[in-house]
C-alpha positions in Angstrom: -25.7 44.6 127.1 -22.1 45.3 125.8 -20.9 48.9 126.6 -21.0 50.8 123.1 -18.6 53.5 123.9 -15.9 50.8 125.1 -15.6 48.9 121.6 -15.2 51.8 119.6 -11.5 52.1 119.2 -11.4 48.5 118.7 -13.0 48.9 115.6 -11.9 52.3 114.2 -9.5 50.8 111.9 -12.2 49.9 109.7 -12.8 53.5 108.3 -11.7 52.3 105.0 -15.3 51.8 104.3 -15.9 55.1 104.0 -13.1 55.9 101.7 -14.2 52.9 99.4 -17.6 54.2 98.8 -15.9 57.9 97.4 -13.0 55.9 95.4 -14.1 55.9 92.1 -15.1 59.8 92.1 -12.1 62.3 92.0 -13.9 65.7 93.6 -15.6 63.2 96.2 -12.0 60.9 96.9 -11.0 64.4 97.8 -13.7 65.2 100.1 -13.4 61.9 102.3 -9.6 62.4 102.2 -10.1 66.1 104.3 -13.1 64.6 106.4 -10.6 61.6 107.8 -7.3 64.2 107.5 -9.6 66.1 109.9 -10.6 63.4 112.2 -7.1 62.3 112.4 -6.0 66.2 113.4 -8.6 66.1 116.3 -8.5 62.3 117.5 -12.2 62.1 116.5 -13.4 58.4 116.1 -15.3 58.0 112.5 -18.0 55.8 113.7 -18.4 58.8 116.1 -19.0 61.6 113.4 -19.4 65.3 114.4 -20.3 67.1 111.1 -21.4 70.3 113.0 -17.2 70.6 114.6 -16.4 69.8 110.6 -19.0 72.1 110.1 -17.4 75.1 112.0 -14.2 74.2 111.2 -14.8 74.8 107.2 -16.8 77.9 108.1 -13.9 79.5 110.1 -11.4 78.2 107.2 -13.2 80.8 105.2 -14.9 78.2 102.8 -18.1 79.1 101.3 -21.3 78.1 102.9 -22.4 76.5 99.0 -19.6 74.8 99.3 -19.7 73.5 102.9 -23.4 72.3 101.9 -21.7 70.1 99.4 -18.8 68.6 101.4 -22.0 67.8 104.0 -23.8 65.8 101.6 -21.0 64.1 100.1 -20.0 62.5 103.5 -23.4 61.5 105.0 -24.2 59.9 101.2 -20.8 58.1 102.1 -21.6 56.9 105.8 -25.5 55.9 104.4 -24.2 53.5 101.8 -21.7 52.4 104.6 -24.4 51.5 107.4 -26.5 50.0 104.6 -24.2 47.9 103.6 -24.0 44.4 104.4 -20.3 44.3 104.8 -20.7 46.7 107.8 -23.3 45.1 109.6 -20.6 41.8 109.1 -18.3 44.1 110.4 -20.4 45.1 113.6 -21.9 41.6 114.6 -18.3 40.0 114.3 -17.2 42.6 116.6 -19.9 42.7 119.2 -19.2 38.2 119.0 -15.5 39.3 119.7 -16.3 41.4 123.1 -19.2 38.7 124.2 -22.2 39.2 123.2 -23.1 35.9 122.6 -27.0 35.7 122.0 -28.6 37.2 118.8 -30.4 39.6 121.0 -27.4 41.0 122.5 -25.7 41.2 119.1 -28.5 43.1 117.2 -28.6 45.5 120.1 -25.3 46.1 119.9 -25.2 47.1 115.7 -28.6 48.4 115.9 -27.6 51.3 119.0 -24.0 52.2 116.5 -26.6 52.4 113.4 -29.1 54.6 115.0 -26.6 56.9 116.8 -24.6 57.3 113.5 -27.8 58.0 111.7 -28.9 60.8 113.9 -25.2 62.4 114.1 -25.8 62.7 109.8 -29.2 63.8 110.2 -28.9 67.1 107.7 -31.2 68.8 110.4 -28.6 68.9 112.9 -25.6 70.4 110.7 -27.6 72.9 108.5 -25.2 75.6 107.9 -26.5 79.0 108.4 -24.6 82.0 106.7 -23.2 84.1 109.5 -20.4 86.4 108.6 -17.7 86.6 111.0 -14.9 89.5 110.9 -13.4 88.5 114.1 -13.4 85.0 116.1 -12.9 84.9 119.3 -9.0 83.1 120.6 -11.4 81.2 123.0 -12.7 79.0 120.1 -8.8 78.2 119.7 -6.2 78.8 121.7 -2.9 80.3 120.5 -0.8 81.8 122.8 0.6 85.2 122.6 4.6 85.5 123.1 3.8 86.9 126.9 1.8 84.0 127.3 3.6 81.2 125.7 6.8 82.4 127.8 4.9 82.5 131.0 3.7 78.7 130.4 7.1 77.5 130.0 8.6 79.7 133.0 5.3 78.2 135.0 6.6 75.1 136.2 10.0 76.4 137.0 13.2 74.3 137.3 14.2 74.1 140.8 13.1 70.1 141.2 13.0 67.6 138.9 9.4 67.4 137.9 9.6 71.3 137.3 12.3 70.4 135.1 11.2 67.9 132.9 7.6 69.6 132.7 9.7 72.7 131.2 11.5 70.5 128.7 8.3 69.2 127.8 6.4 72.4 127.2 9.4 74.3 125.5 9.5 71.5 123.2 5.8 71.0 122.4 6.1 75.3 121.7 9.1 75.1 119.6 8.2 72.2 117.0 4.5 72.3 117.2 4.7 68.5 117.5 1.8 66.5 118.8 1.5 64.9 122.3 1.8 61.5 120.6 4.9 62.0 118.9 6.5 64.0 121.7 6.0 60.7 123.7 7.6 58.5 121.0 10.7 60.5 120.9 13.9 58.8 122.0 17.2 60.4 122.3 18.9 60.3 119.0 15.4 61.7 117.1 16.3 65.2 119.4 19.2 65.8 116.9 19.4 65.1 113.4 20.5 67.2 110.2 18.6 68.4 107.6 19.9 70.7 105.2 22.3 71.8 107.4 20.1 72.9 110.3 19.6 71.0 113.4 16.3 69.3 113.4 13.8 67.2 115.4 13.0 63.6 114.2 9.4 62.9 114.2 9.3 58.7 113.5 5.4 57.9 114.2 3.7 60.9 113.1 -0.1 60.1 112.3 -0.3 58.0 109.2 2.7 56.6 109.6 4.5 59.8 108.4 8.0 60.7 109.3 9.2 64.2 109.3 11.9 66.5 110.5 11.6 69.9 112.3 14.2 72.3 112.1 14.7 74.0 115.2 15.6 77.6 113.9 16.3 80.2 116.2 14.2 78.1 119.1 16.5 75.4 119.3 17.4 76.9 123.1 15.0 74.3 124.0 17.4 71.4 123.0 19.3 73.1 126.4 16.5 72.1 128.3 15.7 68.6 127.4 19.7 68.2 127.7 19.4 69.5 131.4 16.5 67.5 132.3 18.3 63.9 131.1 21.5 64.7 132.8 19.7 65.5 136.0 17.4 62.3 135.5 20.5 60.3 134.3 19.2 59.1 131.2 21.3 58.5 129.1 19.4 56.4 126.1 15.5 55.1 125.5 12.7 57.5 125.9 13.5 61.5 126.2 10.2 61.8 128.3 9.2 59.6 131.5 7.0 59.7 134.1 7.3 60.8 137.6 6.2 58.6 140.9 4.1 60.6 142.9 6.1 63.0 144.7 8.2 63.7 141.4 11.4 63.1 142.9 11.6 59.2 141.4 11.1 58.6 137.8 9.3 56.1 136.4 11.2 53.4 134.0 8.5 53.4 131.4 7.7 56.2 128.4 5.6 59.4 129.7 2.0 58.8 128.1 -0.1 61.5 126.1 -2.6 61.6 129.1 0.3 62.2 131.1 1.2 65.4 128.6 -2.1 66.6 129.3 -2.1 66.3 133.1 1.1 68.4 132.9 -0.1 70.9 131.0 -3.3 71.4 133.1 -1.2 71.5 136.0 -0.1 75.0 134.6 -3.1 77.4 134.1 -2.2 80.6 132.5 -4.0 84.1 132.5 -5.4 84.7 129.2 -7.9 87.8 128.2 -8.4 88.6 132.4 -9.2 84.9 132.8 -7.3 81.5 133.8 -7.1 79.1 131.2 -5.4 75.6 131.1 -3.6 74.9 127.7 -3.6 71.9 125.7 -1.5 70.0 123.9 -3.2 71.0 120.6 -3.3 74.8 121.7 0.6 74.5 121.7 0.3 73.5 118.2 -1.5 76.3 116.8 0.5 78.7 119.3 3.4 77.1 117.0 1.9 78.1 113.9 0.6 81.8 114.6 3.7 82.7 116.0 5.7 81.6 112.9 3.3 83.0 110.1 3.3 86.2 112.0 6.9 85.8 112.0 7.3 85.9 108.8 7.4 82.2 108.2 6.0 81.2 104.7 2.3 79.0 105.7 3.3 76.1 103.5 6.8 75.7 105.1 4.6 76.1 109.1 2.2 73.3 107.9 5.1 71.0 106.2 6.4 71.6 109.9 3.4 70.2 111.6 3.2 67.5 109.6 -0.6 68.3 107.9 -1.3 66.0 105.6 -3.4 68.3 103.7 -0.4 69.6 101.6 0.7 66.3 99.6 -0.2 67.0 96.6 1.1 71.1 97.1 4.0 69.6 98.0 4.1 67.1 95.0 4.2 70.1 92.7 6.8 71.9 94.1 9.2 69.7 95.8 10.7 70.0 99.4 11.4 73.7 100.9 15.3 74.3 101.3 15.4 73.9 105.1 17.0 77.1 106.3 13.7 78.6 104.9 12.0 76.4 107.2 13.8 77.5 110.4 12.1 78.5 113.2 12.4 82.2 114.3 13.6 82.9 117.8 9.4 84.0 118.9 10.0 82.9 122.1 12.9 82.7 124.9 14.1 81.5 128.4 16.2 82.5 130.7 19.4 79.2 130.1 20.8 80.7 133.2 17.8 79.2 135.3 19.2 76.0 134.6 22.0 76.4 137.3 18.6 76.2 140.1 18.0 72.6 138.4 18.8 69.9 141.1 21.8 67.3 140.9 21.9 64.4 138.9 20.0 61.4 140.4 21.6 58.7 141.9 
């Protein structure tokens, strides 16, 4: 028997199913559009749902549990009509063909063990939604750094040697834009300075859903000093910003740093948060981004046009692009520049 688990990405593409079955209806075309923006903002496969995360997620968001009981129904109605359509079975025994299943048996496994499992992850009995009032939630349920902690991550990794180096460029720069691992990977050289409005800015080319953006730096752009030290030391001088390390990290690696790499960096850096040692992740770097700026004073549209959310389209649609020097960052962070003279000499 095929491996389910395996075939899934190959296949994810095909979530346009789901957003056919809600087209014709406005309030439910609205619905489907925040189920896959939220998917999208937590890598989550669709054929793979987790209505309970969703769940949680609109609960802490402050919606109403009515409501929440709604936006549940609308989306299993949406995946029933999906695995009970013809054109998705289609879908699943072409695919489980493509990866070599070749007798019927093996094929009607294959769709039959993706039906069942989807059924029982829409099951209303295992995403009922019970009324519980929370006043506080706990910063364990997401991360976001305080300014002590956020500093001490970025001083972590220190900038003595080159890995050191580029690991502090890398978590100063996922701190100070809020990007995501996946477009701090795609970043090449020119995207680290552009203009906008007259304020330095990062160039995001391949956010998700094909969205391109620009970051203004603000009063963080000390991190632009960082990234600069780390590709004069590694002597790149064009391509990719962010590369990998052969083990040892004193050679680097002629190919692209990957996310998984980003995430084996940052866990190679556990910080003491609340009396305890926690690794960060990429994602927690994001909403570290965004507390720090609302708190800062920074207006919540201008933070989330930042990150890129695609939940604000038609917000912004109304009223237009912010004038970016209201967008810049505020300086919530800081690092010492003068560390830079420990960084090691330029590779050969």
């Amino acid at each position: 028997m095929v491996s389910l688990s395996a075939q899934l990405p190959s296949i994810k593409r095909h979530r346009s199913l789901l957003e056919e079955v809600t087209s014709q209806d406005k309030n439910l075309r609205s619905r489907m559009s925040k189920y896959l923006d939220w998917l999208d903002e937590n890598d989550l496969n669709w054929l793979q749902p987790d209505l309970g995360a969703w769940r949680d997620d609109l609960l802490e968001l402050g919606m109403s549990p009515a409501s929440i009981r709604v936006y549940l129904s609308n989306i299993r109605s949406a995946y029933d009509q999906v695995i009970n359509s013809s054109e998705f079975r289609d879908l699943l025994y072409n695919q489980a063909r493509s990866i070599g299943a070749e007798s019927p048996a093996d094929q009607k496994a294959f769709v039959d063990e993706l039906t069942t499992r989807i059924e029982q992850a829409i099951d209303p009995k295992a995403t009922k939604v019970r009324v519980t009032m929370h006043q506080d939630q706990p910063e364990s349920h997401h991360l976001r750094l305080t300014k002590g902690q956020a500093e001490a991550l970025i001083a972590a990794p220190g900038v003595s040697t080159l890995a050191g180096l580029r690991d502090t460029a890398v978590i100063s720069t996922l701190l100070c834009t809020g990007i995501r691992e996946a477009e701090l990977v795609a970043l090449d050289i020119p995207d680290l300075r552009q203009e906008f409005g007259g304020e330095l800015a990062l160039h995001v080319r391949d956010g998700k859903g094909n969205k391109v953006r620009l970051v203004p730096y603000g009063d963080l752009d000390w991190c632009l000093a960082i990234t600069d030290r780390w590709l004069d030391v590694a002597g790149i001088g064009a391509g990719p910003v962010f590369r990998g390390l052969y083990k040892g990290g004193r050679r680097m690696r002629p190919g692209r740093l990957s996310v998984r790499g980003v995430e084996n960096i940052l866990s190679s850096y556990p910080i003491a948060v609340g009396g305890r040692t926690v690794t960060v992740k990429p994602h927690d770097c994001r909403r570290t981004y965004a507390r720090r700026l609302y708190e800062a004073g920074v207006d919540l549209l201008a933070i989330q046009q930042n990150l890129g959310h695609a939940g604000i389209k038609t917000t912004q649609g109304y009223i237009g692009e912010l004038d970016a020097s209201y967008r810049r960052a505020a300086g919530v962070y800081s690092f010492d520049l003068a560390r830079l003279d420990e960084a090691p000499k330029r590779l050969i």
